[in-house]
PQR file with spaces between the fields and no chain letter, atoms N, CA, C, O and H, PARSE charges and radii, in Angstrom:
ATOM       1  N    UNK     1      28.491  -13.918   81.511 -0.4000 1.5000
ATOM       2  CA   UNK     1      27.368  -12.991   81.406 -0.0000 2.0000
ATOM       3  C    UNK     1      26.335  -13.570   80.434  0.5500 1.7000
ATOM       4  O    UNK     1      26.617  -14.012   79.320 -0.5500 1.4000
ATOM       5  N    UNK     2      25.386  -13.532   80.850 -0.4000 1.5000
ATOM       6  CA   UNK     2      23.782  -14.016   79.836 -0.0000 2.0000
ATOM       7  C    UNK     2      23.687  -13.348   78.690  0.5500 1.7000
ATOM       8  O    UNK     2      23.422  -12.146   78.658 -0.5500 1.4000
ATOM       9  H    UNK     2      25.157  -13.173   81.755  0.4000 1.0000
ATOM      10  N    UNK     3      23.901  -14.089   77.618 -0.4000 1.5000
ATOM      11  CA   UNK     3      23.960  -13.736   76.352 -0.0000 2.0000
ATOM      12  C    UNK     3      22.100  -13.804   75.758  0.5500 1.7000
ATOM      13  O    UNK     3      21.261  -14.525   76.297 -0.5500 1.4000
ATOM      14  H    UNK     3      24.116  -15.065   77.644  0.4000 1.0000
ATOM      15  N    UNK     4      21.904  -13.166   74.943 -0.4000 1.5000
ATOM      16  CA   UNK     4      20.612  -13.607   74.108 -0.0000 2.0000
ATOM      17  C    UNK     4      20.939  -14.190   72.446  0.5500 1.7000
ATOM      18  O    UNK     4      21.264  -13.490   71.487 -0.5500 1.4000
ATOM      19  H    UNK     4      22.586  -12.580   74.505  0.4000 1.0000
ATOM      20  N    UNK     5      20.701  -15.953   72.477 -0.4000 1.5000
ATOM      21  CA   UNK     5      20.534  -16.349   70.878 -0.0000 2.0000
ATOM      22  C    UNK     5      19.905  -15.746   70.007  0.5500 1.7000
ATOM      23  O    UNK     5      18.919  -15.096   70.355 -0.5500 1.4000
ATOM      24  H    UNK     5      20.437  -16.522   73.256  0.4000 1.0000
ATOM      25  N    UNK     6      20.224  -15.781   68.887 -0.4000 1.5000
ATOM      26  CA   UNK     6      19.382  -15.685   67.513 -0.0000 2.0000
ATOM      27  C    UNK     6      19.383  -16.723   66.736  0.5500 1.7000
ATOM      28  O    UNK     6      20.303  -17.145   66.036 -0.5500 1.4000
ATOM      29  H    UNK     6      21.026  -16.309   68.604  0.4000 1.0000
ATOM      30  N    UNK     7      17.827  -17.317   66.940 -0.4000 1.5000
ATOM      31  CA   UNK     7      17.710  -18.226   65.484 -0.0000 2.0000
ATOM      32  C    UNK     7      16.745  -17.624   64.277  0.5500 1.7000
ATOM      33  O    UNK     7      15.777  -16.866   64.225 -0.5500 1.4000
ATOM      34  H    UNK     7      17.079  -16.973   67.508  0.4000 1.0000
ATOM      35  N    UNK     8      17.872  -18.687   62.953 -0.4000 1.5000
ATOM      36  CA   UNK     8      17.420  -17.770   61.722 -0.0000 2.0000
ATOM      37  C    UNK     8      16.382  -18.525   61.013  0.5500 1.7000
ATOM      38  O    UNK     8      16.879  -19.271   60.170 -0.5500 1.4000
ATOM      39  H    UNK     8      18.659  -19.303   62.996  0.4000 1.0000
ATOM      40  N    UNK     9      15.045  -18.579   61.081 -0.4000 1.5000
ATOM      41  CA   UNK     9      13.940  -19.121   61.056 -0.0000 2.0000
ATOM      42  C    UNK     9      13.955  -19.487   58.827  0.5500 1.7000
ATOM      43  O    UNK     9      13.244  -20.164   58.085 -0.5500 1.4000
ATOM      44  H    UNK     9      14.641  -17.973   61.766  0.4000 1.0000
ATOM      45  N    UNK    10      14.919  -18.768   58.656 -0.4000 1.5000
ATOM      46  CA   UNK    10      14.725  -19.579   57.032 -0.0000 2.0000
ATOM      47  C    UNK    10      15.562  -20.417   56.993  0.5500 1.7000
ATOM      48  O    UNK    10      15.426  -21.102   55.979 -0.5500 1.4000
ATOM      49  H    UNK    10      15.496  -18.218   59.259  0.4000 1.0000
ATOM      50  N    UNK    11      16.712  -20.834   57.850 -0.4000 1.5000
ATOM      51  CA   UNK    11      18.097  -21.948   58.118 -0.0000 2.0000
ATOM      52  C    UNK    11      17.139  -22.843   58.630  0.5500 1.7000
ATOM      53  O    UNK    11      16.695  -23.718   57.886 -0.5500 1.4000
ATOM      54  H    UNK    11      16.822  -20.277   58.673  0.4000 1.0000
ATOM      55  N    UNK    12      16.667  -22.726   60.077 -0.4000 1.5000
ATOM      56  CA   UNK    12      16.272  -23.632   61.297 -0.0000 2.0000
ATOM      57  C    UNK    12      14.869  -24.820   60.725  0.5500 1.7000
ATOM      58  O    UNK    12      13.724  -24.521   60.387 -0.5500 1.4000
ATOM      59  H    UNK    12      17.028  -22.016   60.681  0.4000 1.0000
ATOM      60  N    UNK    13      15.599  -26.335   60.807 -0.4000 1.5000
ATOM      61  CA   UNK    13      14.530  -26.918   59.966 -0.0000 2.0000
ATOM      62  C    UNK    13      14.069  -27.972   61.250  0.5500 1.7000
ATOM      63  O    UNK    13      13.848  -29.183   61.261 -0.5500 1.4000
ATOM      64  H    UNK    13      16.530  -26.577   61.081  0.4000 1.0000
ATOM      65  N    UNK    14      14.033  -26.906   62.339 -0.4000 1.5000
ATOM      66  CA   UNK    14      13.245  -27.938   63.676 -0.0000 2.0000
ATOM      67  C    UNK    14      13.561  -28.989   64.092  0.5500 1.7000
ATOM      68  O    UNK    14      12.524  -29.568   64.416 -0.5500 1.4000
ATOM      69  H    UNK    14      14.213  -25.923   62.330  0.4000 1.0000
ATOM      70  N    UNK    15      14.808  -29.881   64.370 -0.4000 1.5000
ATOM      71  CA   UNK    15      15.343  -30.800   64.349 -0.0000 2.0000
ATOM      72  C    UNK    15      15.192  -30.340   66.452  0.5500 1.7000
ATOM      73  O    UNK    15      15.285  -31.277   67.245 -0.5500 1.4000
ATOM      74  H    UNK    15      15.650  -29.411   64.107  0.4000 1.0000
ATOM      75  N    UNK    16      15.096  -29.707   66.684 -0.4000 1.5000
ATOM      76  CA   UNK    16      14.860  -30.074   68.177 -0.0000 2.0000
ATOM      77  C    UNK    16      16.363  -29.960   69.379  0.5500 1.7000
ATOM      78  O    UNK    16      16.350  -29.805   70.600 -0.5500 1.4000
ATOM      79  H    UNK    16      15.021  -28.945   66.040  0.4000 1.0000
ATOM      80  N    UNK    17      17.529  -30.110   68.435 -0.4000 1.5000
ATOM      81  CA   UNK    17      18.746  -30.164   69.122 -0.0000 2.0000
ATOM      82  C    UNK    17      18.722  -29.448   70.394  0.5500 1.7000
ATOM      83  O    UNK    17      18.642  -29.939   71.520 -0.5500 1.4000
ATOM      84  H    UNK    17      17.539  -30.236   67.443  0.4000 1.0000
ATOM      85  N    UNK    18      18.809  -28.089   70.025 -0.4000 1.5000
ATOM      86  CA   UNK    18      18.531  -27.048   70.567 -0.0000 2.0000
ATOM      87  C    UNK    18      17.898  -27.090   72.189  0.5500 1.7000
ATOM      88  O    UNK    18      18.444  -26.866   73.270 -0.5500 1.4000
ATOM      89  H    UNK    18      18.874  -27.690   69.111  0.4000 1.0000
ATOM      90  N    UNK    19      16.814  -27.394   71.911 -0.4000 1.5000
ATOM      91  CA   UNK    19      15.387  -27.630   72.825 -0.0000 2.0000
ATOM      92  C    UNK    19      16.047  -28.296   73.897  0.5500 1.7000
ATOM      93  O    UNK    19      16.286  -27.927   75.047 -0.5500 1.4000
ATOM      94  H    UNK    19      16.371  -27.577   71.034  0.4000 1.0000
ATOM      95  N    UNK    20      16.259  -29.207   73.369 -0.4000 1.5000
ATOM      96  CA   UNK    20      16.647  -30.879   73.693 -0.0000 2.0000
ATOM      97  C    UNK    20      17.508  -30.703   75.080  0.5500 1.7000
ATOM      98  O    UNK    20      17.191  -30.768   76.268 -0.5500 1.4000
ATOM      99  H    UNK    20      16.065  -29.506   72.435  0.4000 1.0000
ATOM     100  N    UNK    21      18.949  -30.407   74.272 -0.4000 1.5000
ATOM     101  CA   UNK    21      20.107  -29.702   75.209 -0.0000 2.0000
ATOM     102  C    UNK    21      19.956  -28.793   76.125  0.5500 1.7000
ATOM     103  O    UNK    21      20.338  -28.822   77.295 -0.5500 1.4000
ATOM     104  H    UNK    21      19.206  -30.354   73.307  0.4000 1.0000
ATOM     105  N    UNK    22      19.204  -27.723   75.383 -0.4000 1.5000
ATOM     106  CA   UNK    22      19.160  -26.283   76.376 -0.0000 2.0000
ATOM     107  C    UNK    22      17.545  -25.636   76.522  0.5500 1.7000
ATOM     108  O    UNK    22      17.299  -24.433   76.435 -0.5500 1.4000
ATOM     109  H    UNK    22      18.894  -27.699   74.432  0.4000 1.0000
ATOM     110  N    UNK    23      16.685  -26.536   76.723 -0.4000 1.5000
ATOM     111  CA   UNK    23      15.299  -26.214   77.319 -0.0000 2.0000
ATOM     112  C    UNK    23      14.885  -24.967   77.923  0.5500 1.7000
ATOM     113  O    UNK    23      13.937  -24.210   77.715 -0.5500 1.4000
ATOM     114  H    UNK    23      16.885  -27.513   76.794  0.4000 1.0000
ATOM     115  N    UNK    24      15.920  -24.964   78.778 -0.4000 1.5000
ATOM     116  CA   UNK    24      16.170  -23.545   79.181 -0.0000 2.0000
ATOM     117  C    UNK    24      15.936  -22.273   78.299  0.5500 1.7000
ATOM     118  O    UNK    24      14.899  -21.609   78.291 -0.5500 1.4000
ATOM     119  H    UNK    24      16.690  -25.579   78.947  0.4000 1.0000
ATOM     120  N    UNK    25      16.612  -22.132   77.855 -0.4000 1.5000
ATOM     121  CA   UNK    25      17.537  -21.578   76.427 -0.0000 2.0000
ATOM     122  C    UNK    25      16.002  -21.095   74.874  0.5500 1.7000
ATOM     123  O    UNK    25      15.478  -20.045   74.503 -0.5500 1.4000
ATOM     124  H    UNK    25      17.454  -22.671   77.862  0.4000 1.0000
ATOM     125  N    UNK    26      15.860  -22.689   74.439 -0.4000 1.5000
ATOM     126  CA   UNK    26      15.361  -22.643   73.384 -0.0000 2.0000
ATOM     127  C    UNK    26      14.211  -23.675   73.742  0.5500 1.7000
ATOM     128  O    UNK    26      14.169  -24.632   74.515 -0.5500 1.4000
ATOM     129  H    UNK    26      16.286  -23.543   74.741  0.4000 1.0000
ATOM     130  N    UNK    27      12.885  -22.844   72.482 -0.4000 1.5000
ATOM     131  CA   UNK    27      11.558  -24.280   72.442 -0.0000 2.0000
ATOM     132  C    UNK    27      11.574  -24.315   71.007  0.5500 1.7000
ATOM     133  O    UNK    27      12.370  -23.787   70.231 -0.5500 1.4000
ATOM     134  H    UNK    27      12.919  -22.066   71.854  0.4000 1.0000
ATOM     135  N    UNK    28      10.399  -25.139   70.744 -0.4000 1.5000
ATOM     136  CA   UNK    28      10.228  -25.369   69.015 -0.0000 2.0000
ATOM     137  C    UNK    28       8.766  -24.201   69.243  0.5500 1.7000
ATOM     138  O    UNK    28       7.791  -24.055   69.981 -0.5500 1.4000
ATOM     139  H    UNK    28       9.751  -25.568   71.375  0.4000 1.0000
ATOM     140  N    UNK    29       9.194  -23.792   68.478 -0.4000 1.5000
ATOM     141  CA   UNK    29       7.717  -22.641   68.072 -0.0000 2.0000
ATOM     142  C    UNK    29       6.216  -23.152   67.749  0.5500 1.7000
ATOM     143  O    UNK    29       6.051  -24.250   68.281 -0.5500 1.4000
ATOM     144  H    UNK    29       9.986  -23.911   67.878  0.4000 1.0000
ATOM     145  N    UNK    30       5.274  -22.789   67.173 -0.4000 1.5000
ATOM     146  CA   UNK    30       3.742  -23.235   66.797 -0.0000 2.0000
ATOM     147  C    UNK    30       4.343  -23.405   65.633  0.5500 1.7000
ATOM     148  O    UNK    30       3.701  -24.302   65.087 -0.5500 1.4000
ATOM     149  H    UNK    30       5.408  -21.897   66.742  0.4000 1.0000
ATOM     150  N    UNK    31       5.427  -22.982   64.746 -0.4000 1.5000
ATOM     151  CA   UNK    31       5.640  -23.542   63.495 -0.0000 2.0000
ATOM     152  C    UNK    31       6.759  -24.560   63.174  0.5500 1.7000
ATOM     153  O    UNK    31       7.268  -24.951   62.124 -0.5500 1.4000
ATOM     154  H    UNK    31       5.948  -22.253   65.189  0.4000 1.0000
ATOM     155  N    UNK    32       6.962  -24.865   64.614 -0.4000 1.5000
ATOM     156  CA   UNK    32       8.051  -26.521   64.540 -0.0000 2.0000
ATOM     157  C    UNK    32       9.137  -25.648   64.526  0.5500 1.7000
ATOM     158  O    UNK    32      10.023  -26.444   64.839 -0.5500 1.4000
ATOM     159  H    UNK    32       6.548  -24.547   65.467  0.4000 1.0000
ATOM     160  N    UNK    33       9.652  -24.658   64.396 -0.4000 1.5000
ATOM     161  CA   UNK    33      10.887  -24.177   64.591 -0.0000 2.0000
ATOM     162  C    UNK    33      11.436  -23.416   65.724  0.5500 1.7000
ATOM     163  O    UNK    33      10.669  -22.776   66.444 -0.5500 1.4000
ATOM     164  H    UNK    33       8.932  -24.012   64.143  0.4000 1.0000
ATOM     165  N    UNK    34      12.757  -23.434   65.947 -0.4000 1.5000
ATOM     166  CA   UNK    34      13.372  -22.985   67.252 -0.0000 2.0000
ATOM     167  C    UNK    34      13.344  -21.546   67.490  0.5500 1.7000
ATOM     168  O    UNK    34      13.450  -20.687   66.615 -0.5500 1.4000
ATOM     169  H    UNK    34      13.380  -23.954   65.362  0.4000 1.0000
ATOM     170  N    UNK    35      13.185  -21.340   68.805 -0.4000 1.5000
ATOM     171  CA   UNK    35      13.060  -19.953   69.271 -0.0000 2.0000
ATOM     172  C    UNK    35      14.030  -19.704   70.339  0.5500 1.7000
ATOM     173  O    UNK    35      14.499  -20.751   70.785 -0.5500 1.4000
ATOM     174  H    UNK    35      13.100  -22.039   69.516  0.4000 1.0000
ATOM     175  N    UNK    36      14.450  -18.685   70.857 -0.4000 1.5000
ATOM     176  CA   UNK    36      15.200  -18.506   71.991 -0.0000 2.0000
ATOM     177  C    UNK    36      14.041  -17.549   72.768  0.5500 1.7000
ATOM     178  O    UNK    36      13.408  -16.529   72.493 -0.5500 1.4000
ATOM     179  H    UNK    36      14.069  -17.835   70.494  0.4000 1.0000
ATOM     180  N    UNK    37      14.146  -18.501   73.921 -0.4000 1.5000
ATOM     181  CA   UNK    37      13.197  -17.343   74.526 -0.0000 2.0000
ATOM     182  C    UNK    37      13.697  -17.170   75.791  0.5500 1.7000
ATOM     183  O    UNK    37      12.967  -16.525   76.543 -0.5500 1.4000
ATOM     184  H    UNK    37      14.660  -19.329   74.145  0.4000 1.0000
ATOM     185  N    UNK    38      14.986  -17.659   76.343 -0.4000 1.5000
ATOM     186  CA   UNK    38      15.700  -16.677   76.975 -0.0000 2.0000
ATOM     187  C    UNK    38      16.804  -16.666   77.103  0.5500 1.7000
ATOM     188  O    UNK    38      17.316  -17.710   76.701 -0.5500 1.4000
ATOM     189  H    UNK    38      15.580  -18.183   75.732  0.4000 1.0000
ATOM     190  N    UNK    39      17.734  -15.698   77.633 -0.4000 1.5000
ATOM     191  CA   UNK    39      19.260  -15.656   77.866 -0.0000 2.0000
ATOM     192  C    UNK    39      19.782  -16.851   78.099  0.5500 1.7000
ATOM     193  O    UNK    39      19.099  -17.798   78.489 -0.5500 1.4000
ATOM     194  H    UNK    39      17.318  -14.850   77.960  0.4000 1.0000
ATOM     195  N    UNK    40      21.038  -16.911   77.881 -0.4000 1.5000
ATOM     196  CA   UNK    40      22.195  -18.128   78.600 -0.0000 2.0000
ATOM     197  C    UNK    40      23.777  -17.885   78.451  0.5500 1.7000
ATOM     198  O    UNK    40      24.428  -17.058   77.812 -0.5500 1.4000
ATOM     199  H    UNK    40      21.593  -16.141   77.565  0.4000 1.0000
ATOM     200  N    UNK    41      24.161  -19.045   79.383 -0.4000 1.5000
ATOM     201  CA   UNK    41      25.031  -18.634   79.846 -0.0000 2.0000
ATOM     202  C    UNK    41      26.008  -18.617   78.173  0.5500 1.7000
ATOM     203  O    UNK    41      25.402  -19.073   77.203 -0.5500 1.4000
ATOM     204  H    UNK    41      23.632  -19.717   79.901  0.4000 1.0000
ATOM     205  N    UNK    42      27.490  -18.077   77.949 -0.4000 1.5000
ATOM     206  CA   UNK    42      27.870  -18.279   76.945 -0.0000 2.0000
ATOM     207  C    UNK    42      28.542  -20.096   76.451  0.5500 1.7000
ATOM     208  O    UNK    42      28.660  -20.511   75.297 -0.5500 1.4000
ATOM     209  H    UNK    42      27.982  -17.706   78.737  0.4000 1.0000
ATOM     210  N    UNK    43      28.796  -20.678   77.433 -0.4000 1.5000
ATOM     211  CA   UNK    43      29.055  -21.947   76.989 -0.0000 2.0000
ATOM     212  C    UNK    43      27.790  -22.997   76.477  0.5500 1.7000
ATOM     213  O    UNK    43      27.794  -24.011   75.778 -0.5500 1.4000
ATOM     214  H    UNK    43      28.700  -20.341   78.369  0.4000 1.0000
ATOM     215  N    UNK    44      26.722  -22.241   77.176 -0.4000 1.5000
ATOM     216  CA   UNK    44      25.607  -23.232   76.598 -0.0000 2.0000
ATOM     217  C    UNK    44      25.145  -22.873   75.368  0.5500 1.7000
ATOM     218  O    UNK    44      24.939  -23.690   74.471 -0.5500 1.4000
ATOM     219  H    UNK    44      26.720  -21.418   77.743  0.4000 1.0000
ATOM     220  N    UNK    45      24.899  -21.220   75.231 -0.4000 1.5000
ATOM     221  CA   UNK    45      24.845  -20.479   73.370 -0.0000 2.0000
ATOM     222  C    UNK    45      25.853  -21.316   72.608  0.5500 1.7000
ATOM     223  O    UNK    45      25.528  -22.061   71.684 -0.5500 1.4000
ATOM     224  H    UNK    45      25.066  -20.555   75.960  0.4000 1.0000
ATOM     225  N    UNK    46      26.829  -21.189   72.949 -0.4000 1.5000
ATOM     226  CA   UNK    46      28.137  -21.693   71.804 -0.0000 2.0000
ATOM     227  C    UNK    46      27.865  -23.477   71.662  0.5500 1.7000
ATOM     228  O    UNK    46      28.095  -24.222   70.709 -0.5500 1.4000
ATOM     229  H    UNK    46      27.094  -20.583   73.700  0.4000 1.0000
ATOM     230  N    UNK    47      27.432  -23.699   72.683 -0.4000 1.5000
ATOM     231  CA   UNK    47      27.059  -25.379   72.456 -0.0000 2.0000
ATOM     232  C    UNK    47      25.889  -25.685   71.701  0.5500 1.7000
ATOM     233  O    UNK    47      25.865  -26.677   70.972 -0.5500 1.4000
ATOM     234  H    UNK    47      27.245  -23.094   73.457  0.4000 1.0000
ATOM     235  N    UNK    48      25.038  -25.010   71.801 -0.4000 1.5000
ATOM     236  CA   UNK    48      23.811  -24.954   70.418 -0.0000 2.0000
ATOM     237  C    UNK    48      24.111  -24.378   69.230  0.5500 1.7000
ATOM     238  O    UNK    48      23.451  -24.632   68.223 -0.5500 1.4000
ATOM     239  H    UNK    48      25.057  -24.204   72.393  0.4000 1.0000
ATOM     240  N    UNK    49      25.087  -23.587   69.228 -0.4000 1.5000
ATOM     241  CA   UNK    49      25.679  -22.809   67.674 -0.0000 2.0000
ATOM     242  C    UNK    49      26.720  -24.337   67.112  0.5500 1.7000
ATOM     243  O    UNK    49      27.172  -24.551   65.988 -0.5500 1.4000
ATOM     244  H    UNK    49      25.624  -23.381   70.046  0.4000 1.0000
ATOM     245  N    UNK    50      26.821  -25.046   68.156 -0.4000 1.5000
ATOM     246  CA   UNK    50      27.961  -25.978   67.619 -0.0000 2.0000
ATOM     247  C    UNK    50      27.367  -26.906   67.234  0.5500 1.7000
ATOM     248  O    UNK    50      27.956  -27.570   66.381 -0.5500 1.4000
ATOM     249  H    UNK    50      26.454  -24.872   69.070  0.4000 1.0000
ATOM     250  N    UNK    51      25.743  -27.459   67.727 -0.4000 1.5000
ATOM     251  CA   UNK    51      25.288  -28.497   67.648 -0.0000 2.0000
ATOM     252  C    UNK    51      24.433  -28.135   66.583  0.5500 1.7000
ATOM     253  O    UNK    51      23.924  -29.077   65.976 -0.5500 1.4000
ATOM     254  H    UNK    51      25.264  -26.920   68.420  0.4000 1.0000
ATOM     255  N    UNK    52      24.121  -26.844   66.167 -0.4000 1.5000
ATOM     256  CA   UNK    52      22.941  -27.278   64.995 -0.0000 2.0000
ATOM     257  C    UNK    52      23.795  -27.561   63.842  0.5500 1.7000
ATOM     258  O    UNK    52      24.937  -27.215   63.540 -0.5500 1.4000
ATOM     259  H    UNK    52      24.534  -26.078   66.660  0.4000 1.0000
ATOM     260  N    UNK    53      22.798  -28.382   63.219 -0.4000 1.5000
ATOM     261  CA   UNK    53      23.613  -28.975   61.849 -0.0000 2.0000
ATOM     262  C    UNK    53      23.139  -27.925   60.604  0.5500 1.7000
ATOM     263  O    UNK    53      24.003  -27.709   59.753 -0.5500 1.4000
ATOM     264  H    UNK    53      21.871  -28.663   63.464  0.4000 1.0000
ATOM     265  N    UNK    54      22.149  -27.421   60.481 -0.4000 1.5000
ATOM     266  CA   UNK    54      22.154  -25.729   59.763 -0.0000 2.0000
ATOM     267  C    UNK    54      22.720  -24.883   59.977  0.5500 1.7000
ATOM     268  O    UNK    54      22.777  -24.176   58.971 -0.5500 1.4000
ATOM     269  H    UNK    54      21.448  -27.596   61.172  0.4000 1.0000
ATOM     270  N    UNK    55      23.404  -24.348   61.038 -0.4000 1.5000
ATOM     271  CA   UNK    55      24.264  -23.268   61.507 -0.0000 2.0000
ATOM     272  C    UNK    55      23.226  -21.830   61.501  0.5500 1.7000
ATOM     273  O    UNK    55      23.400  -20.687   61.077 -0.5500 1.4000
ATOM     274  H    UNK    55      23.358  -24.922   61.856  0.4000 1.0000
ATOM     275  N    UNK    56      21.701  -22.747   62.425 -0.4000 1.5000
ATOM     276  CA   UNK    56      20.694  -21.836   62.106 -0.0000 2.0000
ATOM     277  C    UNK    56      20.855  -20.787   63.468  0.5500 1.7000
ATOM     278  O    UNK    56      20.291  -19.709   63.652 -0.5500 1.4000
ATOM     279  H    UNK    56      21.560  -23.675   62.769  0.4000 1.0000
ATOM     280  N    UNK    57      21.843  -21.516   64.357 -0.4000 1.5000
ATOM     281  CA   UNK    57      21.878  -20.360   65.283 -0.0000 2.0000
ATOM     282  C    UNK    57      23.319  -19.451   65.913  0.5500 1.7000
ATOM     283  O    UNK    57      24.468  -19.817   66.158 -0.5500 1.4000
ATOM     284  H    UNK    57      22.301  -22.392   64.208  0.4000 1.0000
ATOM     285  N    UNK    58      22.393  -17.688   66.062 -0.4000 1.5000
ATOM     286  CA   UNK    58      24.029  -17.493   66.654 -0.0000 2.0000
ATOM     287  C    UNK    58      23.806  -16.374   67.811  0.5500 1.7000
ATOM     288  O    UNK    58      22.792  -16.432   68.507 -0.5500 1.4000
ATOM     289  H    UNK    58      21.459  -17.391   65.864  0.4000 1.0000
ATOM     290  N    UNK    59      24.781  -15.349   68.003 -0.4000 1.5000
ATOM     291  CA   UNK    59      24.373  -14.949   69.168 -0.0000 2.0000
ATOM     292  C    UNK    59      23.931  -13.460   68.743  0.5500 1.7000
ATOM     293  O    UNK    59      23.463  -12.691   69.583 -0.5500 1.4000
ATOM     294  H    UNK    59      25.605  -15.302   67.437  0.4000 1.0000
C-alpha cells in the first residue's frame, strides 16, 4: 500500500540520494533540500530511510 514520506528539513542536507533512487518519490526543493511529493510503495520509502546518511527521512 502507498505510503507518504516525511522529510525533516532541519536533518536533510540535500545530498540528492533520495531524488536520485526514487525520482518518483522525492525532488530537491528551491532550497536544495528533499521533498516528498508523492506516495510509494513501502520498499522504496524504507530504501530512502536506509539510504540517507542524516536519517532525515521517515514515514
Amino acid at each position: 500500500m502507498p505510503k507518504k514520506a516525511k522529510v525533516d528539513n532541519d536533518l536533510c542536507i540535500g545530498c540528492g540520494l533520495c531524488a536520485a533512487a526514487h525520482g518518483d518519490i522525492f525532488e530537491i526543493g528551491d532550497d536544495g533540500k528533499a521533498v516528498a511529493v508523492n506516495e510509494g510503495e513501502d520498499a522504496d520509502i524504507a530504501d530512502a530511510i536506509e539510504s540517507c546518511p542524516v536519517q532525515a527521512i521517515s514515514e
